[in-house]
C-alpha positions in Angstrom: 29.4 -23.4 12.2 26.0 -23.6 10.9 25.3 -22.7 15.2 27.4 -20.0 15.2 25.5 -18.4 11.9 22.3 -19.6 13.1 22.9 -17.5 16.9 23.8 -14.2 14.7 27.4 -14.1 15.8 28.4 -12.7 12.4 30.1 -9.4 13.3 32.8 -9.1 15.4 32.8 -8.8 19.1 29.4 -11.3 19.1 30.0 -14.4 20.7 27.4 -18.0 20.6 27.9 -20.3 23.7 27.1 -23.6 22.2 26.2 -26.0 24.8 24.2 -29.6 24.7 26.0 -32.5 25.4 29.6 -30.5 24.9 30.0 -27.1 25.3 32.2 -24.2 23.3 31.8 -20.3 23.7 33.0 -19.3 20.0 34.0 -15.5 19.5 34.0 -14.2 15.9 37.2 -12.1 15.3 38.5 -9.9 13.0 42.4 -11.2 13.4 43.5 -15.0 14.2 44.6 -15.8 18.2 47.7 -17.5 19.0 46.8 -19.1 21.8 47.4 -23.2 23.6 44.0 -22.4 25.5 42.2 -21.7 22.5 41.3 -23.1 19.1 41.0 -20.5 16.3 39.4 -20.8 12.5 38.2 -19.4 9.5 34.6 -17.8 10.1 32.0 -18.6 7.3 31.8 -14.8 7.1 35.0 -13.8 4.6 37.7 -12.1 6.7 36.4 -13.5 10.1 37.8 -15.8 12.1 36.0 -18.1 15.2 38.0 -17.9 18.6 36.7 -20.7 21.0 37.2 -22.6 24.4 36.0 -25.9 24.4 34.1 -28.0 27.1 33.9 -30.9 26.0 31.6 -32.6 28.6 29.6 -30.0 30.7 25.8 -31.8 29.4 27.6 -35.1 29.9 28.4 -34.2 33.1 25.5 -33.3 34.3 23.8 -36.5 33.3 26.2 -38.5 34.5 25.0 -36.5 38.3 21.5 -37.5 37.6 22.5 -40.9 37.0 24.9 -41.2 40.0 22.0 -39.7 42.6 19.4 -41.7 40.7 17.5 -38.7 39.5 17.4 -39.5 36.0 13.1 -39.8 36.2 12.9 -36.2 37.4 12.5 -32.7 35.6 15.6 -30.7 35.3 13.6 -27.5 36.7 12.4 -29.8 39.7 16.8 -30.8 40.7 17.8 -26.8 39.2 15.6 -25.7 42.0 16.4 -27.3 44.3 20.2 -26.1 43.6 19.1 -22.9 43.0 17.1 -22.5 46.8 20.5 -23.0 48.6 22.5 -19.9 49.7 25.6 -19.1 47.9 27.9 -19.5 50.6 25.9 -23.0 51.6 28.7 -25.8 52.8 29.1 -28.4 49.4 31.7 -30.0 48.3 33.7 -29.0 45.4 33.8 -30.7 42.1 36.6 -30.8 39.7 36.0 -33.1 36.5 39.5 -33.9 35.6 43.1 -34.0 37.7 44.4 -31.8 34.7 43.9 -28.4 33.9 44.7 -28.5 29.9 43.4 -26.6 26.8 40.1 -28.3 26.6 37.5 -28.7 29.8 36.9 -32.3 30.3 35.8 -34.9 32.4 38.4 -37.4 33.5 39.9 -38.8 36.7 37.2 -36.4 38.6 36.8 -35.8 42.2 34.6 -34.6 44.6 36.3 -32.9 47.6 34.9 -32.0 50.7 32.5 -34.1 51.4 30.6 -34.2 54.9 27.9 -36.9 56.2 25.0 -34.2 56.1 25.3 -33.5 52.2 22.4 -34.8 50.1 22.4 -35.0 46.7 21.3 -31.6 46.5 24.9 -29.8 47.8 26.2 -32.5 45.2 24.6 -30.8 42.4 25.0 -27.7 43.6 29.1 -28.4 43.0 28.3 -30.1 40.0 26.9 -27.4 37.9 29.2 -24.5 39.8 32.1 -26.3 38.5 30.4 -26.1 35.0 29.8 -22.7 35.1 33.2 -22.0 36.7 34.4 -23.7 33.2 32.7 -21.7 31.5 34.1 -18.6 33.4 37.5 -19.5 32.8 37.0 -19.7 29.1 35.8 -16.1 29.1 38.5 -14.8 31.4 40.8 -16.4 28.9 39.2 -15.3 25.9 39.3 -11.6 27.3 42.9 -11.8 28.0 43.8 -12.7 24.4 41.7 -9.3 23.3 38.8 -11.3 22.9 36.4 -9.2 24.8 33.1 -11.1 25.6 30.3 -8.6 26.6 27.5 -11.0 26.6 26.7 -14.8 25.4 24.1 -15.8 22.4 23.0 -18.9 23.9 22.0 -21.9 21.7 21.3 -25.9 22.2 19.5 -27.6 24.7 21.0 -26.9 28.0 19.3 -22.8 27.0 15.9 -24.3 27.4 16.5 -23.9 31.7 15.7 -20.5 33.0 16.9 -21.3 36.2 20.3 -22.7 34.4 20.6 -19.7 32.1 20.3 -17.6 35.3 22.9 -19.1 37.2 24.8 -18.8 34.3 24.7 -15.3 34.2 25.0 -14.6 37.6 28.4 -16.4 37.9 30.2 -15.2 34.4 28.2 -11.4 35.7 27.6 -11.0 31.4 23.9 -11.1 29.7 23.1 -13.9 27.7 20.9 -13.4 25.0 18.3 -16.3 23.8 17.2 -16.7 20.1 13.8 -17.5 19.4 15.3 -20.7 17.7 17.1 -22.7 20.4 18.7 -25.2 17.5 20.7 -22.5 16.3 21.6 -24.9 13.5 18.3 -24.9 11.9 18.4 -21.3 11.0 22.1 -21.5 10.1 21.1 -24.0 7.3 18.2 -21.7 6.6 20.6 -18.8 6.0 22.9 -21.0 3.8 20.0 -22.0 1.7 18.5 -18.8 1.1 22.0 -17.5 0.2 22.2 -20.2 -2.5 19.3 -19.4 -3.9 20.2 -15.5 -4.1 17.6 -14.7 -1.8 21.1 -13.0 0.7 23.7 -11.8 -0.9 26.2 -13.4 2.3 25.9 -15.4 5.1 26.1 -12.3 7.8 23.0 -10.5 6.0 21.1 -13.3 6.3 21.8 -14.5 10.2 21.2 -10.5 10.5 17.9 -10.3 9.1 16.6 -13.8 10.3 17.9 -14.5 14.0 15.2 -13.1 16.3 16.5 -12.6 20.3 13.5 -13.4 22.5 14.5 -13.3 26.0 18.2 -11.4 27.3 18.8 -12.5 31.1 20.9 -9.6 32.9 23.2 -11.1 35.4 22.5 -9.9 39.2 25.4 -8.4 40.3 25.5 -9.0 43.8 25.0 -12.9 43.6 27.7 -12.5 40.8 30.2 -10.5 43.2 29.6 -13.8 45.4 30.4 -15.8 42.7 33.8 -14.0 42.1 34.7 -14.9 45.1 33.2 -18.4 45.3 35.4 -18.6 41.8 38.7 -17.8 43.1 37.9 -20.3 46.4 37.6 -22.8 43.6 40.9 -22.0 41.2 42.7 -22.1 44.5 42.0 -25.1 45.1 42.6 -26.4 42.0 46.2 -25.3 41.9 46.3 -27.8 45.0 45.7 -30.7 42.9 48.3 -32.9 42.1 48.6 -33.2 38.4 48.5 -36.5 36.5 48.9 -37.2 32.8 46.2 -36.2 30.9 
């Protein structure tokens, strides 16, 4: 929550994309959402309420890559670059982290499909982190189909340090993302809570609005996204091919 204040999402239609270790894309709304795909609470703002999509492991995910193709030494620019060089339509194999499509992203019983002798760890990653972003996609798409219209992410934690990450990002979910001056989102959160305490704000929302500076908003290149869209439906495809098991 203290995130969420801390990224200025304190007005409806704003949304924060949360995402570290986990990840959650967390749309304040003026009305509660019914919905198995998506987990809805009181806002800290009186009268608002928090829609969000959970992925739980996209940072863990990616570490757990690094690890796998013994990278773990080398700068995340250095492999994002690497992933970022290769054409859109370049041959990799595709990644799904779980066997089961359910309410919250996560990674369990995962697979890598498609695999050929000439792939390096470089077409690896590039399914790794398109099947994160596709996640991320899908919790949009649903959040827009519950009313929930996401026009553009307020990115906080520390997978928003990247360029070449946040890029990708909004090249493949085709929406700006806006970066705060204060990655840790939280800090400023807590900052707002305290000055309200101490009368300094008479509410939580005056205060995120008057403190949370945006320093950098990434536009999304629309022709590498229109790519994406299609690389996207490739992917839900041929996930409806994969035989369920039990969560």
């Amino acid at each position: 929550m203290m995130a969420i204040i801390g990224s200025g999402a304190v007005r409806p239609g704003l949304s924060c994309d949360r995402a570290g270790t986990s990840e959650g894309i967390n749309y304040c709304s003026e009305k509660s959402i019914n919905s198995p795909s998506l987990r809805t609470l009181p806002h800290a703002v009186p009268g608002l309420y928090t829609v969000a999509g959970i992925l739980s492991s996209t940072g863990r995910v990616f570490e757990w890559f690094r690890r796998i193709t013994n990278q773990t030494a080398r700068e995340y620019d250095d492999i994002l670059r690497e992933i970022y060089a290769l054409p859109l339509k370049a041959r990799a194999p595709r990644f799904f982290p779980s066997r089961h499509r359910g309410p919250i992203w996560d990674f369990n019983q995962g697979i890598f499909a498609g695999l050929q002798p000439e792939h390096t760890h470089i077409e690896l990653g590039k399914g790794v982190v398109e099947a994160i972003a596709f996640g991320i996609l899908d919790v949009v798409e649903t959040l827009n189909g519950e009313g929930c219209s996401v026009s553009s992410l307020r990115g906080t934690g520390g997978q928003y340090r990247n360029l070449l990450w946040n890029r990708m990002k909004a090249d493949i979910l085709g929406i700006p993302l806006e970066i705060p001056l204060v990655i840790d989102a939280e800090l400023i959160g807590n900052l707002c809570a305290a000055l309200v305490g101490e009368g300094r704000y008479s509410g939580l929302a005056e205060a995120a609005e008057d403190l949370v500076r945006i320093e950098e908003r990434i536009e999304p290149d629309m022709e590498r996204h229109a790519v994406y869209r299609e690389l996207y439906g490739e992917y839900r495809a041929a996930c409806a091919l994969i035989p369920e098991t039990n969560p």
